[in-house]
Short mmCIF file of the C-alpha atoms (twelve columns), coordinates in Angstrom:
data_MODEL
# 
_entry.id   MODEL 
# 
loop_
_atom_site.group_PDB 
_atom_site.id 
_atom_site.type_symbol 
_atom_site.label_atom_id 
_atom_site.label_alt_id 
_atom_site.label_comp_id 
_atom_site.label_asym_id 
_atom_site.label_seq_id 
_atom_site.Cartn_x 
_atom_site.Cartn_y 
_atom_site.Cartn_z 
_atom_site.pdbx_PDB_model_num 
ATOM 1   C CA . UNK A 1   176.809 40.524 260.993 1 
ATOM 2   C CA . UNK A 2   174.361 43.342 262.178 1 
ATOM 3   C CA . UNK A 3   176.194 46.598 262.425 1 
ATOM 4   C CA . UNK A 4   175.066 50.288 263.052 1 
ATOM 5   C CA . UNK A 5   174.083 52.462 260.205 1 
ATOM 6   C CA . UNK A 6   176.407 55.363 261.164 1 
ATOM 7   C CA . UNK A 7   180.005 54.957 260.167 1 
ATOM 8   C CA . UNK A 8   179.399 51.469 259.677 1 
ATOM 9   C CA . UNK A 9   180.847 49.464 262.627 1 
ATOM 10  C CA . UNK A 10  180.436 51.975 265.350 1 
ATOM 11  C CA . UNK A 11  177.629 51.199 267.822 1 
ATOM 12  C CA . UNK A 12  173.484 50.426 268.056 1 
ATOM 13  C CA . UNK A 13  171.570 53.037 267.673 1 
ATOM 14  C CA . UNK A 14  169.405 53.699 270.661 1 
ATOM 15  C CA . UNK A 15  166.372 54.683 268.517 1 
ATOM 16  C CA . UNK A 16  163.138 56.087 270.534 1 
ATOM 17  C CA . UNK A 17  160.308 53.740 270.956 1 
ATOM 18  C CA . UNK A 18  158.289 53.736 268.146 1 
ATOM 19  C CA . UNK A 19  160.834 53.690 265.499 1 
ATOM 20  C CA . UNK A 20  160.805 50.890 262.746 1 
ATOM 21  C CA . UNK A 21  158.388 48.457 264.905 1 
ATOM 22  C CA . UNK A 22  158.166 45.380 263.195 1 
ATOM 23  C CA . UNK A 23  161.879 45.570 262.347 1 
ATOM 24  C CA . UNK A 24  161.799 44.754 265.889 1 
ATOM 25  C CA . UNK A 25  158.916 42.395 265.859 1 
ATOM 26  C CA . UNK A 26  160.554 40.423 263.074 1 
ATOM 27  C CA . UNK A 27  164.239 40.806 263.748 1 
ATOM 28  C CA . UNK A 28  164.320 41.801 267.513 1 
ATOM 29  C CA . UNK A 29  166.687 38.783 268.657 1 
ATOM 30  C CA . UNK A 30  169.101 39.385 265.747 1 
ATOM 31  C CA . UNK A 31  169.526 42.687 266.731 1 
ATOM 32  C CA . UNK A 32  169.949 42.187 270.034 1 
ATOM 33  C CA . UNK A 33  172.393 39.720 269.187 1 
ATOM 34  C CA . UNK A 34  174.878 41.722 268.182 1 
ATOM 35  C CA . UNK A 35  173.976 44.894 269.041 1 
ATOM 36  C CA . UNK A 36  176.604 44.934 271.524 1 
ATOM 37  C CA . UNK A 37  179.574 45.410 269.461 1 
ATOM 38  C CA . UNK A 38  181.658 47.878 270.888 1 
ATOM 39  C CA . UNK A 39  179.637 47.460 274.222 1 
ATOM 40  C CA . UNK A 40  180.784 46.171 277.670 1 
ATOM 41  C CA . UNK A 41  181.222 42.322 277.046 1 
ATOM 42  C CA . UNK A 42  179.044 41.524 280.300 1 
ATOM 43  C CA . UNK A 43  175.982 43.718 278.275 1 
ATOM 44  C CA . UNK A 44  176.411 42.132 275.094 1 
ATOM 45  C CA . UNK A 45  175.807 38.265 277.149 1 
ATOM 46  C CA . UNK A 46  172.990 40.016 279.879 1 
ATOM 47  C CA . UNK A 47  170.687 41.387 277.011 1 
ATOM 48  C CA . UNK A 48  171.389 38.138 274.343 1 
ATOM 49  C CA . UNK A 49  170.262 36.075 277.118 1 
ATOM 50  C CA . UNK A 50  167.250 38.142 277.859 1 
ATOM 51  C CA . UNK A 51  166.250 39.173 274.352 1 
ATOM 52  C CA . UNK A 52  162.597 36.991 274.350 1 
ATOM 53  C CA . UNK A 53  161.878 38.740 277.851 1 
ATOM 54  C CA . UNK A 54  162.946 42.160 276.151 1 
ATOM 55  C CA . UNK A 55  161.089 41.464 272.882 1 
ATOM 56  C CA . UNK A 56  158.011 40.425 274.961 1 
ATOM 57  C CA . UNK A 57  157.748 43.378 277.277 1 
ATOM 58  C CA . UNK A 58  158.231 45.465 273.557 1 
ATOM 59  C CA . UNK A 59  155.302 43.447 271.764 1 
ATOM 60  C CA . UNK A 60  153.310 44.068 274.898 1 
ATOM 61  C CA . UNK A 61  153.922 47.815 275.547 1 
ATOM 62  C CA . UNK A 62  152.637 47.856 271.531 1 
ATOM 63  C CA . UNK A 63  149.785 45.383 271.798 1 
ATOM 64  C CA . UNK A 64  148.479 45.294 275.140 1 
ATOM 65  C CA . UNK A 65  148.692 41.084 274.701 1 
ATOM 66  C CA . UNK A 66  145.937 38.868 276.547 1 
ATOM 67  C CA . UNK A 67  147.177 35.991 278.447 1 
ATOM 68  C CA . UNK A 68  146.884 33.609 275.506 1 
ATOM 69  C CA . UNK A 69  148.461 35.756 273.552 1 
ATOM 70  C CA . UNK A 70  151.318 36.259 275.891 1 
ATOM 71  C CA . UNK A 71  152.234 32.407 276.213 1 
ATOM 72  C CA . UNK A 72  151.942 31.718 272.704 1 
ATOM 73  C CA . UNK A 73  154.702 35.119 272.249 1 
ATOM 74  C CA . UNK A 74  156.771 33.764 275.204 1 
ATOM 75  C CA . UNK A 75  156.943 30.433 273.323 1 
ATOM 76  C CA . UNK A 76  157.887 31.683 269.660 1 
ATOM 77  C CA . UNK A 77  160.419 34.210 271.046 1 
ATOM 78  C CA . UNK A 78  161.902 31.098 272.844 1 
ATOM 79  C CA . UNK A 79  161.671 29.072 269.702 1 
ATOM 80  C CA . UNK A 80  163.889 32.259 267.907 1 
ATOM 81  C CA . UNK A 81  166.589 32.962 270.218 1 
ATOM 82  C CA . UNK A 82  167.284 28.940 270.065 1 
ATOM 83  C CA . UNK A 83  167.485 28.642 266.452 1 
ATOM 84  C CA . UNK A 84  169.224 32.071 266.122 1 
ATOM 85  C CA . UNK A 85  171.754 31.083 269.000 1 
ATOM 86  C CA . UNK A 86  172.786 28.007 266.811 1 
ATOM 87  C CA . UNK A 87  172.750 28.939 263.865 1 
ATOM 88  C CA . UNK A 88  173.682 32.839 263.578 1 
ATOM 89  C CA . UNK A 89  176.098 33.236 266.560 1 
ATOM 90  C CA . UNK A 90  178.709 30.846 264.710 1 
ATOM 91  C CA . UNK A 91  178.078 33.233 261.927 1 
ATOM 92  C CA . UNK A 92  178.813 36.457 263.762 1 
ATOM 93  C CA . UNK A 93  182.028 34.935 265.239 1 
ATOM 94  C CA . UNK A 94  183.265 33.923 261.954 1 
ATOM 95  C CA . UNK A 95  182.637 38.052 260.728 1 
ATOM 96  C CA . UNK A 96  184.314 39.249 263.679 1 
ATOM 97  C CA . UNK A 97  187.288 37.157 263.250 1 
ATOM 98  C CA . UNK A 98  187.474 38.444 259.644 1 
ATOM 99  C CA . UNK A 99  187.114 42.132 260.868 1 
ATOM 100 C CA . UNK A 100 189.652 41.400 263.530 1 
ATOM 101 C CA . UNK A 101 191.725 40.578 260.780 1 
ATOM 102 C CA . UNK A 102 190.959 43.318 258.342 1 
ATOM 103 C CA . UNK A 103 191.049 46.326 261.025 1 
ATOM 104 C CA . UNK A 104 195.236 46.958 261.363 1 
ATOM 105 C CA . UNK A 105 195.287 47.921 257.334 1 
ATOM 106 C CA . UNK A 106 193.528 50.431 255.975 1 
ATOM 107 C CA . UNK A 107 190.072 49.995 254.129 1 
ATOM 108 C CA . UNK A 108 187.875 51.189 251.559 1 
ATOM 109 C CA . UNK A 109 184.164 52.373 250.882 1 
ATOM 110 C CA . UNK A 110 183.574 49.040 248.852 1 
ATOM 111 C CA . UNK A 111 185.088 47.033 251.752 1 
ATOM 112 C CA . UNK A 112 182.621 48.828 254.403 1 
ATOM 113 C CA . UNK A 113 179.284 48.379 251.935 1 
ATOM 114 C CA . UNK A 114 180.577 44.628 251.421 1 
ATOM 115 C CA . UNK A 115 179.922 44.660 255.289 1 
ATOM 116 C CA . UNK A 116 176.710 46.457 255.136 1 
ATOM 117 C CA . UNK A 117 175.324 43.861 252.598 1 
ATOM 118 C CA . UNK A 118 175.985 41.453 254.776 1 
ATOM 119 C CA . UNK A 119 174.066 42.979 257.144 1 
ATOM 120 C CA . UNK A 120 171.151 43.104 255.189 1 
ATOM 121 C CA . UNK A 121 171.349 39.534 254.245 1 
ATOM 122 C CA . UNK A 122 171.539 38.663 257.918 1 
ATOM 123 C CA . UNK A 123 168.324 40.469 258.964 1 
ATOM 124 C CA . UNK A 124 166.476 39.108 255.931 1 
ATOM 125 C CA . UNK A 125 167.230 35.617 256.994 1 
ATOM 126 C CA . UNK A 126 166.352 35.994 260.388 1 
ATOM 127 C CA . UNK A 127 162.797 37.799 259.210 1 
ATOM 128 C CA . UNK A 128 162.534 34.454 257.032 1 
ATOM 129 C CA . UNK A 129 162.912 32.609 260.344 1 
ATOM 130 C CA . UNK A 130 160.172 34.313 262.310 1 
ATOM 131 C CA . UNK A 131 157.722 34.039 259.752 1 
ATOM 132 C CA . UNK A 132 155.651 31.580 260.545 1 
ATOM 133 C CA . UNK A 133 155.870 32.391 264.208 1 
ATOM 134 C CA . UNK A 134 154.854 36.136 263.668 1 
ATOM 135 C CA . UNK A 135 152.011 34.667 261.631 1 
ATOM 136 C CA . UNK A 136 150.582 32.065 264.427 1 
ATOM 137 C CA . UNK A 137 150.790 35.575 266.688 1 
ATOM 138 C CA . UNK A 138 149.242 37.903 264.192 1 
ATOM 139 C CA . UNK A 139 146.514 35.939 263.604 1 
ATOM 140 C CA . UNK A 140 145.244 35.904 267.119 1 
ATOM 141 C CA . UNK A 141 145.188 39.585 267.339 1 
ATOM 142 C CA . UNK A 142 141.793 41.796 268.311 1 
ATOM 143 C CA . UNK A 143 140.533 45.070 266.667 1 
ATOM 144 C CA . UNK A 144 140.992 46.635 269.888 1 
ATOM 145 C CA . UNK A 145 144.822 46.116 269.979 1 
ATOM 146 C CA . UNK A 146 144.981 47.498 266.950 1 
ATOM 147 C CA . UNK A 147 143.236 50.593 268.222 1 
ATOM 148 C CA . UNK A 148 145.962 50.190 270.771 1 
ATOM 149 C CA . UNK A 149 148.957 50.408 268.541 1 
ATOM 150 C CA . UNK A 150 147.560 53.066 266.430 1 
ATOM 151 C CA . UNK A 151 147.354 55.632 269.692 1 
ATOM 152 C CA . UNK A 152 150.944 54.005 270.668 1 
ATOM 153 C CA . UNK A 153 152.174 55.171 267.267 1 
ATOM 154 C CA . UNK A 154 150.848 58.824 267.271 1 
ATOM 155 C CA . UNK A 155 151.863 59.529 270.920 1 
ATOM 156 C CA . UNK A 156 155.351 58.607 269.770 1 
ATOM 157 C CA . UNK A 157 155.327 60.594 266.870 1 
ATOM 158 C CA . UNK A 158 153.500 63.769 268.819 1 
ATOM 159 C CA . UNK A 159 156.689 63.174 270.814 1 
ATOM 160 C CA . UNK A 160 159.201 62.947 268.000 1 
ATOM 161 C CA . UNK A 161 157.637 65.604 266.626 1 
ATOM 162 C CA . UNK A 162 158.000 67.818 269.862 1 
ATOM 163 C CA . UNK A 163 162.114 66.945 269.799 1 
ATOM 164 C CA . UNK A 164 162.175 68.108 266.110 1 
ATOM 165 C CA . UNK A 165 160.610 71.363 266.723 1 
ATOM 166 C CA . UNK A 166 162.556 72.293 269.480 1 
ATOM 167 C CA . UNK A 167 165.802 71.334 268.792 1 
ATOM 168 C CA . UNK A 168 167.392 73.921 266.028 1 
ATOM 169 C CA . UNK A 169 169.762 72.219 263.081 1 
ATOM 170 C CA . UNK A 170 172.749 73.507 264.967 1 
ATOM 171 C CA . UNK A 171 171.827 71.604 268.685 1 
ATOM 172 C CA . UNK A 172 170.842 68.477 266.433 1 
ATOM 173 C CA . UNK A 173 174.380 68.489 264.735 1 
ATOM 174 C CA . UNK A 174 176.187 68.753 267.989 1 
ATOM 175 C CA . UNK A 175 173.836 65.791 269.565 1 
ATOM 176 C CA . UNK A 176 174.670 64.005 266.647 1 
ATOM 177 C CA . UNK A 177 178.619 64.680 266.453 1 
ATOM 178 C CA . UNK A 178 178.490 63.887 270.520 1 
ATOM 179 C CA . UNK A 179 176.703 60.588 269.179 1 
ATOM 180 C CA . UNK A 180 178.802 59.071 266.403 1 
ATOM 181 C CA . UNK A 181 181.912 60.509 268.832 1 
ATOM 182 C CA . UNK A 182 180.740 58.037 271.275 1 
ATOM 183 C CA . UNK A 183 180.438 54.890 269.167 1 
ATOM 184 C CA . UNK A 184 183.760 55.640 267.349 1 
ATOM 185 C CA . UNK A 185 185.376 56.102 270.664 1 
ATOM 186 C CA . UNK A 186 184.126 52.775 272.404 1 
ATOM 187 C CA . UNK A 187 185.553 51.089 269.033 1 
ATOM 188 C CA . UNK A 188 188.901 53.040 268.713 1 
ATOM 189 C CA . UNK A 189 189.510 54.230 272.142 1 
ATOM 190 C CA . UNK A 190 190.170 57.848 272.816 1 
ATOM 191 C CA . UNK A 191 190.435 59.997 269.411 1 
ATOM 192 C CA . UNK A 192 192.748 62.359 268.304 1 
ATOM 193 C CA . UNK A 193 191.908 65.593 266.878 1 
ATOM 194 C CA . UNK A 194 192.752 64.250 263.389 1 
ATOM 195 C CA . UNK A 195 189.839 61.829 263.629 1 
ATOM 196 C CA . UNK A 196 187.430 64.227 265.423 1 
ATOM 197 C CA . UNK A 197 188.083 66.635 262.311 1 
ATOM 198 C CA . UNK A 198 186.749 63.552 259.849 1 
ATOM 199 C CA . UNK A 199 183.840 63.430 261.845 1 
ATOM 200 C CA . UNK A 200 183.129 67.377 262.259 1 
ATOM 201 C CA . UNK A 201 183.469 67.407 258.439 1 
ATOM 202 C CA . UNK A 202 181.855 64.197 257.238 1 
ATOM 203 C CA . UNK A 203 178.345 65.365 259.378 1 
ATOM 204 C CA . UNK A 204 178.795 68.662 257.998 1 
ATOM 205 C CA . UNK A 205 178.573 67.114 254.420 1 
ATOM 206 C CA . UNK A 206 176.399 64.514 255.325 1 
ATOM 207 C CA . UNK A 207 172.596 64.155 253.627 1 
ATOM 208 C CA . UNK A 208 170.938 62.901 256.931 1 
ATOM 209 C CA . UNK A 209 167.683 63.993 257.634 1 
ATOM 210 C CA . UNK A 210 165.673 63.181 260.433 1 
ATOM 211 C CA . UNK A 211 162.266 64.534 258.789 1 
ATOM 212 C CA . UNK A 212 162.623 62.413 255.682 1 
ATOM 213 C CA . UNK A 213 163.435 59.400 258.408 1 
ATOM 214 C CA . UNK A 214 160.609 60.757 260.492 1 
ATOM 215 C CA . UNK A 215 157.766 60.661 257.066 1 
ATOM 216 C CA . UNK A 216 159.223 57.210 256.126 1 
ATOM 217 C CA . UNK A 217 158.523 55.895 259.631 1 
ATOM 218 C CA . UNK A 218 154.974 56.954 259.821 1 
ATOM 219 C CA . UNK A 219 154.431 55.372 255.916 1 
ATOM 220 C CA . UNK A 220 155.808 52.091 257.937 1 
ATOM 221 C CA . UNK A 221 153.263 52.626 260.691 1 
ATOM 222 C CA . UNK A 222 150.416 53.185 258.232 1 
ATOM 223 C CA . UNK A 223 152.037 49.820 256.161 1 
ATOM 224 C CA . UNK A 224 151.875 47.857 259.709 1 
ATOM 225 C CA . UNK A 225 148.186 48.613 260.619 1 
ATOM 226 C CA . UNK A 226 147.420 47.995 257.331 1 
ATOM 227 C CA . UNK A 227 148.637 44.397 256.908 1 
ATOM 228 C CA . UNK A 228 147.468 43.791 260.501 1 
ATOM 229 C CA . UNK A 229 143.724 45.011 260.016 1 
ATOM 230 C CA . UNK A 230 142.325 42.080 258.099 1 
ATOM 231 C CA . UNK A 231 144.379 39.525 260.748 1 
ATOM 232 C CA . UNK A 232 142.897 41.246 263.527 1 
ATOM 233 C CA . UNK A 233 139.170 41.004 261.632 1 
ATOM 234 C CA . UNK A 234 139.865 37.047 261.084 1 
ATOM 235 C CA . UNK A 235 139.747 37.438 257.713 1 
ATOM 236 C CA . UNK A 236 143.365 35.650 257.072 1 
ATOM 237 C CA . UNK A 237 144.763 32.056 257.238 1 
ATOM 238 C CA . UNK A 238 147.700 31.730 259.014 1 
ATOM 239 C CA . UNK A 239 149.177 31.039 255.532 1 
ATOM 240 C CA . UNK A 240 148.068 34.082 254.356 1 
ATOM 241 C CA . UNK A 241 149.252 36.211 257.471 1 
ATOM 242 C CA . UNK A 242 152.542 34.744 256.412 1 
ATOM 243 C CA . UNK A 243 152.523 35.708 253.165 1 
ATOM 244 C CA . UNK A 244 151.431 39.736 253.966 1 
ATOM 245 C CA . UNK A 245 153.684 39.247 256.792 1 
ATOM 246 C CA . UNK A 246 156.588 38.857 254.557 1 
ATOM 247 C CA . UNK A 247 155.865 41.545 252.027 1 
ATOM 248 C CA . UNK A 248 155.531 43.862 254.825 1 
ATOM 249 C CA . UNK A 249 159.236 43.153 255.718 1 
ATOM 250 C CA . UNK A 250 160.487 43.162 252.398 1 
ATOM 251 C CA . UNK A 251 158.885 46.693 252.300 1 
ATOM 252 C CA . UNK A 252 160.618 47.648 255.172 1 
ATOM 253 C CA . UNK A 253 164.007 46.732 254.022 1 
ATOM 254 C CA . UNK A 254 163.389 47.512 250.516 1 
ATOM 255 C CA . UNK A 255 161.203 50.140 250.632 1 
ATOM 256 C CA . UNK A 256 158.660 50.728 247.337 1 
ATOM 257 C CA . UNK A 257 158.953 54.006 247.038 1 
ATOM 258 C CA . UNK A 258 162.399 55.215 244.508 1 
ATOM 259 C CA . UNK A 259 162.920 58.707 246.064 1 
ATOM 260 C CA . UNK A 260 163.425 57.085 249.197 1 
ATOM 261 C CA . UNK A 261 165.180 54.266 247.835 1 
ATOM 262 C CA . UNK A 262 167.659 56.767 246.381 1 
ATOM 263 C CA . UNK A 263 167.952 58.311 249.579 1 
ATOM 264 C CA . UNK A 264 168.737 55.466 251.608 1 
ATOM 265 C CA . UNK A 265 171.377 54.357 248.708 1 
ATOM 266 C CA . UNK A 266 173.251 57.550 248.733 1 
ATOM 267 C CA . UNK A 267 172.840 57.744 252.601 1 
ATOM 268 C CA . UNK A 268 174.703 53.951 252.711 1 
ATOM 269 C CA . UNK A 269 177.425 54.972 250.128 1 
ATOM 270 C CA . UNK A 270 178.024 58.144 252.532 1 
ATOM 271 C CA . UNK A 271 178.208 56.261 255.547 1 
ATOM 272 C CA . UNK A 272 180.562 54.142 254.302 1 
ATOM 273 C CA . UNK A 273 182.874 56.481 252.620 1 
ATOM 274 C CA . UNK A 274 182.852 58.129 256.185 1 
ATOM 275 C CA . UNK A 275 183.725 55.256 258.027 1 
ATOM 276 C CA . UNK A 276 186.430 53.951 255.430 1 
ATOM 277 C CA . UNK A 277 187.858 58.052 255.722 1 
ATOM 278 C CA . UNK A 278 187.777 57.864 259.574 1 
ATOM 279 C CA . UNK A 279 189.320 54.699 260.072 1 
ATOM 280 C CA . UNK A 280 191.928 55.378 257.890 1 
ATOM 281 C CA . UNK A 281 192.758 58.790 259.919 1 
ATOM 282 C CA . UNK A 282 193.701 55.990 262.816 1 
ATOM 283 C CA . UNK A 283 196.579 55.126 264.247 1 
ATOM 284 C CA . UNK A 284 198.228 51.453 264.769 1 
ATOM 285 C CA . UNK A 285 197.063 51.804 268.460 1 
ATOM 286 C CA . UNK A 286 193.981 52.667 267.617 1 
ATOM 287 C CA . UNK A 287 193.684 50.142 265.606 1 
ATOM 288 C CA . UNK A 288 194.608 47.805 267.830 1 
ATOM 289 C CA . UNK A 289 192.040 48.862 270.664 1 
ATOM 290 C CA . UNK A 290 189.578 48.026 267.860 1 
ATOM 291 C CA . UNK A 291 190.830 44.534 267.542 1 
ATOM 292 C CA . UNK A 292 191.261 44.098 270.513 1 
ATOM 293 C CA . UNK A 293 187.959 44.830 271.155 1 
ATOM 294 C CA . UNK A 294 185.930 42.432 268.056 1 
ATOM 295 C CA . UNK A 295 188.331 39.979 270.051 1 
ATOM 296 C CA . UNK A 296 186.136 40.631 273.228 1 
ATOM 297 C CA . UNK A 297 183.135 40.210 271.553 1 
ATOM 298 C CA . UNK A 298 184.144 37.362 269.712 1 
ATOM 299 C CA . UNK A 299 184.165 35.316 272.692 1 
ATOM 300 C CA . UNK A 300 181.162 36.095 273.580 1 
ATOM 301 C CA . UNK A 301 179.703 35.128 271.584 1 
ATOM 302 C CA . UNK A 302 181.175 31.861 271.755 1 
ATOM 303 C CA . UNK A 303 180.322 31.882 275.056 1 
ATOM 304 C CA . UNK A 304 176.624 32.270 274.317 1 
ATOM 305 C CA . UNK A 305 176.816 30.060 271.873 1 
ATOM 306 C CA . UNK A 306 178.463 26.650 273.613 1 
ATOM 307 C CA . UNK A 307 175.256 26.775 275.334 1 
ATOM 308 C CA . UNK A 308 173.823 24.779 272.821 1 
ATOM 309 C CA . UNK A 309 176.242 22.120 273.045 1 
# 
């Protein structure tokens, strides 16, 4: 089950373009997928059945793709969102269900990280999936869109950058508090001042730090064109693009580097501890807005998934 970083099972993050791009490349339909939690129903179906148009008209803004290029994309995307519609939807209503069951009682940090591993284990298998179709793509890609995706990435980060600078810590903790209000809300309902108090004091404690996101994200970018530059110079099998392909992925969700890797641990535990604390600041009909809601979801995705019958 794919679930949001902050607090857990709150909401997708709406990340700026740019941000962790062949997460999307690789696991773009997954996400999509169930991205919607704690969205309107009628979203969650519109942008699952659109997710190979959506991924394409990513790829492209990225790439710049040539026509051959763009019907060999079209048809791999295709190829995902079928497998992933039969075999990972079933999967997502069978977590929801469980969630739906576990949400009236109270939880624990272990019990939200069990969920996070899951989520992990989730995008990994869908990244196994689009291997060998990311590698049939990679392979027919030109220096030139290369060129193309390296000014992509700086004008993104010149613009990331810009948003840093200007926003003090104190405007970036309200956006963010405004933020995980948001998601909590369109999961709980309206909150009480009790629960708005766990938030105020869990993102006043919390180690977030959109620089140390912001350096990791450019060593990803400099990772991507990396693996990509010897594709793009026909210097690779398609066996061997699906090889680098997959240690690039593995790098991205286990990233090399221990500082960073102690980061994101601590970052997880606290994000689950703050989720575990908030939820248990709710109240029975709170509670039962969040059921209520998984409930909604849950048949939509059975929806979207009889359509393989």
């Amino acid at each position: 089950m794919r679930f949001p970083v902050n607090f857990g099972l709150l909401k997708r993050d709406k990340a700026r373009p740019g941000l962790r791009f062949h997460h999307r490349i690789i696991g773009v339909l997954g996400l999509l997928a169930v991205a919607g939690v704690l969205q309107a129903c009628s979203v969650v179906k519109l942008a699952y059945n659109q997710a190979p148009d959506l991924a394409y008209w990513y790829l492209d803004t990225y790439l710049d793709l040539t026509g051959e290029q763009s019907l060999q994309v079209k048809a791999s995307l295709s190829q995902l969102q079928a497998w992933h519609r039969q075999t990972q939807l079933p999967v997502y209503i069978t977590a929801l269900q469980q969630l739906q069951q576990q949400l009236p009682s109270d939880t624990t940090a272990a019990a939200a990280c069990a969920v996070a591993a899951d989520v992990r284990s989730n995008l990994g298998a869908v990244a196994q999936q689009a291997e060998s179709l990311a590698a049939g793509v990679a392979v027919m890609l030109q220096p030139g869109q290369l060129r193309h995706l390296a000014q992509k990435f700086a004008k993104t980060n010149a613009e990331a950058e810009d948003e840093l600078q200007g926003n003090n810590g104190k405007t970036r903790q309200g956006k963010r508090y405004r933020q995980l209000l948001s998601r909590a809300e369109s999961l709980y309902g309206t909150l009480d001042e009790p629960q708005r108090a766990v938030i105020a004091r869990r993102l006043e404690q919390s180690r977030f730090d959109l620089r140390v996101l912001f350096a990791e994200r450019q060593r990803r970018q400099r990772d991507t064109l990396q693996t990509l530059q010897p594709m793009a110079a026909g210097q690779v099998s398609p066996a061997q693009a699906k090889t680098a392909l997959r240690g690039l992925v593995e790098r991205t969700l286990n990233p090399l580097e221990p500082v960073y890797r102690r980061y994101l641990d601590q970052l997880g535990q606290e994000n689950c501890q703050s989720f575990a604390e908030l939820h248990n600041s709710t109240t029975p009909a709170q509670r039962g807005k969040a059921v209520e809601t998984l409930r909604g979801y849950e048949q939509d995705f059975r929806i979207l998934n009889a359509r393989t019958l």
